[in-house]
C-alpha positions as CSV (number, residue, x, y, z in Angstrom):
1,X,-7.4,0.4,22.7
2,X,-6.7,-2.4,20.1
3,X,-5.4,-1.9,16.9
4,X,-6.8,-4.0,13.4
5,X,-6.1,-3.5,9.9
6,X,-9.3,-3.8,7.8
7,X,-9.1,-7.6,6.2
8,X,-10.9,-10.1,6.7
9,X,-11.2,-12.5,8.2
10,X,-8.5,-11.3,11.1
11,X,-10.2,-8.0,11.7
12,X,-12.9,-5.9,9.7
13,X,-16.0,-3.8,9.6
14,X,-19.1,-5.5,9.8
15,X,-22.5,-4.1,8.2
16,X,-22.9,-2.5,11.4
17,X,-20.0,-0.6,11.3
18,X,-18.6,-2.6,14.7
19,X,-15.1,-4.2,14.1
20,X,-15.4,-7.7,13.6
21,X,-13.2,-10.8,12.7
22,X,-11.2,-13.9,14.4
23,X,-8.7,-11.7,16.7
24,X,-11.3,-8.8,17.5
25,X,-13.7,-12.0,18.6
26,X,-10.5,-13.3,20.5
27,X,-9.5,-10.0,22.6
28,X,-13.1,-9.8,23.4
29,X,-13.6,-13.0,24.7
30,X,-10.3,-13.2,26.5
31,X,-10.6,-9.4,27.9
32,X,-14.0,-10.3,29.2
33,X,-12.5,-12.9,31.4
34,X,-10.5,-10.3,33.1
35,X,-14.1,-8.6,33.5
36,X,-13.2,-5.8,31.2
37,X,-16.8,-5.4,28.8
38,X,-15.7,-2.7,26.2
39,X,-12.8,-3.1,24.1
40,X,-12.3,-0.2,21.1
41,X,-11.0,-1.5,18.2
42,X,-9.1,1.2,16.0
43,X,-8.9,0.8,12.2
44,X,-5.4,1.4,10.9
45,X,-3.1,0.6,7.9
46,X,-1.1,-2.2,8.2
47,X,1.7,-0.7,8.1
48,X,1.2,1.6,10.8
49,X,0.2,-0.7,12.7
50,X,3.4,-1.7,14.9
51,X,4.9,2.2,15.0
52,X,1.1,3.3,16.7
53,X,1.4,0.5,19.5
54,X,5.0,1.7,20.3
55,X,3.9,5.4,20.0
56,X,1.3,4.3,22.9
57,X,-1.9,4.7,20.1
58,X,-2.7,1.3,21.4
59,X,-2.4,-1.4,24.0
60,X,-2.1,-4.4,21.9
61,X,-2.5,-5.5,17.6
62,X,-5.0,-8.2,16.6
63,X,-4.6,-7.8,12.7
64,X,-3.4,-11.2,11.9
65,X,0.9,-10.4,12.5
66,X,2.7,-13.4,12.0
67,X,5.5,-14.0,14.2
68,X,9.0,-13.7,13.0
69,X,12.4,-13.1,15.1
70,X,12.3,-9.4,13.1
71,X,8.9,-8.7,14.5
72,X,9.8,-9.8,17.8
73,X,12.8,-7.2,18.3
74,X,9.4,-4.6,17.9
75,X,6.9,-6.1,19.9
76,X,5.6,-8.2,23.1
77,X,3.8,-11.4,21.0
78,X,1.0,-13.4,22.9
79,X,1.5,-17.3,22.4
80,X,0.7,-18.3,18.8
81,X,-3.2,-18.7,18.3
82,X,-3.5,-19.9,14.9
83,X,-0.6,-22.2,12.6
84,X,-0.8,-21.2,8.9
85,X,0.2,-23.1,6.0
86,X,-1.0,-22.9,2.4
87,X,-4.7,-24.3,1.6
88,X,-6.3,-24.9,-1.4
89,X,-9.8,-23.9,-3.2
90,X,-12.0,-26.7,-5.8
91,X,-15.5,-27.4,-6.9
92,X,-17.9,-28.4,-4.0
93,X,-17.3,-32.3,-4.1
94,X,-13.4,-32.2,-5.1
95,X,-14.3,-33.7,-8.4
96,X,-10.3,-34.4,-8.8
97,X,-10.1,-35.4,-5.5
98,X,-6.9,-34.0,-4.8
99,X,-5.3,-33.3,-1.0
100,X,-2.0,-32.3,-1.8
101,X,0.3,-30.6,-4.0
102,X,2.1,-34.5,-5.0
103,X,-1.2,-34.9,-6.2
104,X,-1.3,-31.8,-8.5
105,X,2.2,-32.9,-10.2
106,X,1.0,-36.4,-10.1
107,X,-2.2,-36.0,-12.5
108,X,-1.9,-34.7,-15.9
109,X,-5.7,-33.8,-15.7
110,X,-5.8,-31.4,-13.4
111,X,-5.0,-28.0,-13.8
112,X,-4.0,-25.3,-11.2
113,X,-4.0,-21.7,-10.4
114,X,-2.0,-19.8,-8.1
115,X,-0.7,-15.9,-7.7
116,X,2.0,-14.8,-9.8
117,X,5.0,-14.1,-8.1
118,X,3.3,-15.4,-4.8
119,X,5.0,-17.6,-1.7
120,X,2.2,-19.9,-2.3
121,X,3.7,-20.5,-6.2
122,X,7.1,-21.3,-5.1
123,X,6.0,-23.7,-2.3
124,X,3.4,-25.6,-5.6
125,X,6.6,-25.5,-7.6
126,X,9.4,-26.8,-5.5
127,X,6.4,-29.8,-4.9
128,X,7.2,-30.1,-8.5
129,X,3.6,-29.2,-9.8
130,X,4.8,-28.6,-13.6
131,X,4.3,-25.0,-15.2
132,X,2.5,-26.3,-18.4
133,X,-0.2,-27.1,-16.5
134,X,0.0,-24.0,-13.8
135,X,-1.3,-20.8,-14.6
136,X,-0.2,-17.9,-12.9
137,X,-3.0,-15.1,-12.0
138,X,-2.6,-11.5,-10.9
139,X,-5.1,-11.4,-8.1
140,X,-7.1,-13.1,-6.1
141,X,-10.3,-12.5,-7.8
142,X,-9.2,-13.5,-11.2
143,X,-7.8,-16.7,-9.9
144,X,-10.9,-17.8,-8.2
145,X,-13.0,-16.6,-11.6
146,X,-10.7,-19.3,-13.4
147,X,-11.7,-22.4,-10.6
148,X,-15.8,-20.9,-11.0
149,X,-15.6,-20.9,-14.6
150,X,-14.0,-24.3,-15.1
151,X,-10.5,-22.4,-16.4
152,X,-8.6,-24.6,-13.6
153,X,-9.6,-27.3,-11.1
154,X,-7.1,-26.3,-7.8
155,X,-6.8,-22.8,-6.7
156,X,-4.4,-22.7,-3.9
157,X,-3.7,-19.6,-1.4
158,X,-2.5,-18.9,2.2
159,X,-5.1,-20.3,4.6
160,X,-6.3,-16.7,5.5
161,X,-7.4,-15.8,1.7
162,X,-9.0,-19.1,2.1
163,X,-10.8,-18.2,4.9
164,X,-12.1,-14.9,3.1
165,X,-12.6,-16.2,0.0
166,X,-15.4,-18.6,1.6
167,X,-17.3,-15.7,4.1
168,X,-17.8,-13.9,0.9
169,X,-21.6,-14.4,0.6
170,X,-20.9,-13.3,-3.2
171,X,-19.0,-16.6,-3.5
172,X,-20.4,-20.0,-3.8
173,X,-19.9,-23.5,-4.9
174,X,-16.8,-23.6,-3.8
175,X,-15.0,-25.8,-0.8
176,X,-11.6,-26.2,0.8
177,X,-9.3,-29.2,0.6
178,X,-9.3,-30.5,3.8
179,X,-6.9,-32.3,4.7
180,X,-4.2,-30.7,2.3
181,X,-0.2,-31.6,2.3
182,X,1.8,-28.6,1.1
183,X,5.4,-28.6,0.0
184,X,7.8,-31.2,-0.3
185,X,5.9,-34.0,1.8
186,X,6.2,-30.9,4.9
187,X,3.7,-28.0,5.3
188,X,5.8,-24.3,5.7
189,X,3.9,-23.0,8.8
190,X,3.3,-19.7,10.1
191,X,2.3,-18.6,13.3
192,X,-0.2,-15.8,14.3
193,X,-0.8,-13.7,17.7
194,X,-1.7,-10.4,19.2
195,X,1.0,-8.1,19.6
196,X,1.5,-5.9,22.8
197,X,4.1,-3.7,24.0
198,X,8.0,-4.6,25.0
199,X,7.3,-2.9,28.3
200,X,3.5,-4.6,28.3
201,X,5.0,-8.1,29.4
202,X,2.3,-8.1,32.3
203,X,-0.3,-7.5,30.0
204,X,0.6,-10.1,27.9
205,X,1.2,-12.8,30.0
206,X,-2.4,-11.8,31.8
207,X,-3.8,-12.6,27.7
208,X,-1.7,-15.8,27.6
209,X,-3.4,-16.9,30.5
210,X,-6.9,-16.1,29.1
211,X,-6.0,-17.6,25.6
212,X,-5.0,-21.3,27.4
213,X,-8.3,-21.0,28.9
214,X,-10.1,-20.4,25.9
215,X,-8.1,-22.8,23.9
216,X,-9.3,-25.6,26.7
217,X,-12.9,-24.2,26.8
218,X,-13.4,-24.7,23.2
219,X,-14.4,-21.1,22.6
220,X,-11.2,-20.8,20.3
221,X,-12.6,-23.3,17.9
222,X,-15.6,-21.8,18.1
223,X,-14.3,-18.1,16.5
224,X,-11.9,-20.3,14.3
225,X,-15.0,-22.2,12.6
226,X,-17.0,-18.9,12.5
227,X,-14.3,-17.1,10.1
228,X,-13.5,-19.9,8.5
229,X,-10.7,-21.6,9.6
230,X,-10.0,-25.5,9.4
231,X,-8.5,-28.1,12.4
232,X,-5.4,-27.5,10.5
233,X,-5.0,-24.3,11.8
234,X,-4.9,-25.2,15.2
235,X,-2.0,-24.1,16.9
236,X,0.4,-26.5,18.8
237,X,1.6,-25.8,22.5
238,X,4.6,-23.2,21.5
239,X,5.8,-20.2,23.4
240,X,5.9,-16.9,21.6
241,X,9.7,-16.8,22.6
242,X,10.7,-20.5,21.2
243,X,9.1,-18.9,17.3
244,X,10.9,-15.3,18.2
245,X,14.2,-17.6,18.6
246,X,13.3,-18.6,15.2
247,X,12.6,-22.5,16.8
């Protein structure tokens, strides 16, 4: 039994009604491996999500977690599958042509967007993109209205809302800015695995084994290009133990 929170593109409900996204696609292909053909998928808050697996509600989490030395002290991570930095959102063509966030600060004619109050902001703004020419949006949905309309010419995100801004067949005209150099010359990275029990080490290090094969085989860039995801996201050789000791 393995626990997802409903967002895309890490795990949600298709139109069928059958869980979908990049870490239910994962589990499957890695659990088939072990010749195990069914895997359930529960729906579940995200916030419940780490006090069911230790009440024993499920085996393992493939909602997206990021690793952190906090998370750690809860839960069994697999080795990082996906590395996470911010990403941004322009025209189809990149009119402006920008690739970073020097380039933002650099150019007086281009105009960006970003959430209010988000991580995303503070990494734009310590790159020393100016506030006169930033404009700070509530939600998602507003700030990707302002790049469609013209309003801005950069939207930038986390690489996830990236990733679900462009499934969304409601969406189009739109591309991400690949390659893209966040903060300060260095990108702030996060790291993303499946969770399993403390006392589920065996289990985990049976999925470890299955994720270096499907990392080899390809079929890991395979689910990463099908929800969206970039090279950039490809996660280096780390242990989940050298992020959980914060390395």
């Amino acid at each position: 039994m393995i626990g997802i929170s409903n967002g895309a593109p890490w795990g949600f409900r298709g139109k069928d009604g059958e869980p979908i996204g990049f870490h239910p696609d994962l589990v499957r292909a890695a659990f088939a491996r072990l010749g195990v053909s069914k895997v359930n998928m529960v729906i579940a808050e995200f916030g419940a999500l780490i006090p069911a697996l230790n009440a024993n509600r499920f085996d393992a989490i493939a909602a997206g977690l990021y690793i952190s030395p906090e998370r750690c002290k809860l839960v069994a991570f697999s080795d990082p599958d996906l590395k996470l930095a911010d990403a941004a959102l322009v025209m189809k063509g990149n009119p402006k042509k920008v690739h970073s966030y020097a380039d933002i600060a650099a150019r007086e004619n281009v105009r960006f967007g970003v959430g209010r109050g988000s991580t995303t902001a503070k990494n734009a703004s310590a790159a020393g993109v100016p506030q006169d020419r930033t404009q700070l949006f509530p939600d998602i949905q507003s700030n990707v209205s302002a790049l469609l309309s013209g309003r801005i010419d950069v939207a930038a995100f986390s690489a996830p809302t990236v990733a679900r801004i462009l499934s969304d067949a409601n969406i189009s005209g739109l591309e991400r800015v690949t390659p893209f150099q966040g903060a300060g010359g260095q990108d702030r990275f996060g790291y993303s695995a499946i969770a399993f029990r403390t006392d589920d080490s065996d289990l985990r290090d049976l999925y470890n084994a299955q994720l270096r094969a499907l990392k080899s085989d390809g079929t890991v860039a395979k689910i990463m290009a099908k929800y969206g995801f970039s090279d950039e996201e490809t996660a280096p050789d780390l242990k989940s133990d050298q992020l959980c000791n914060g390395n």
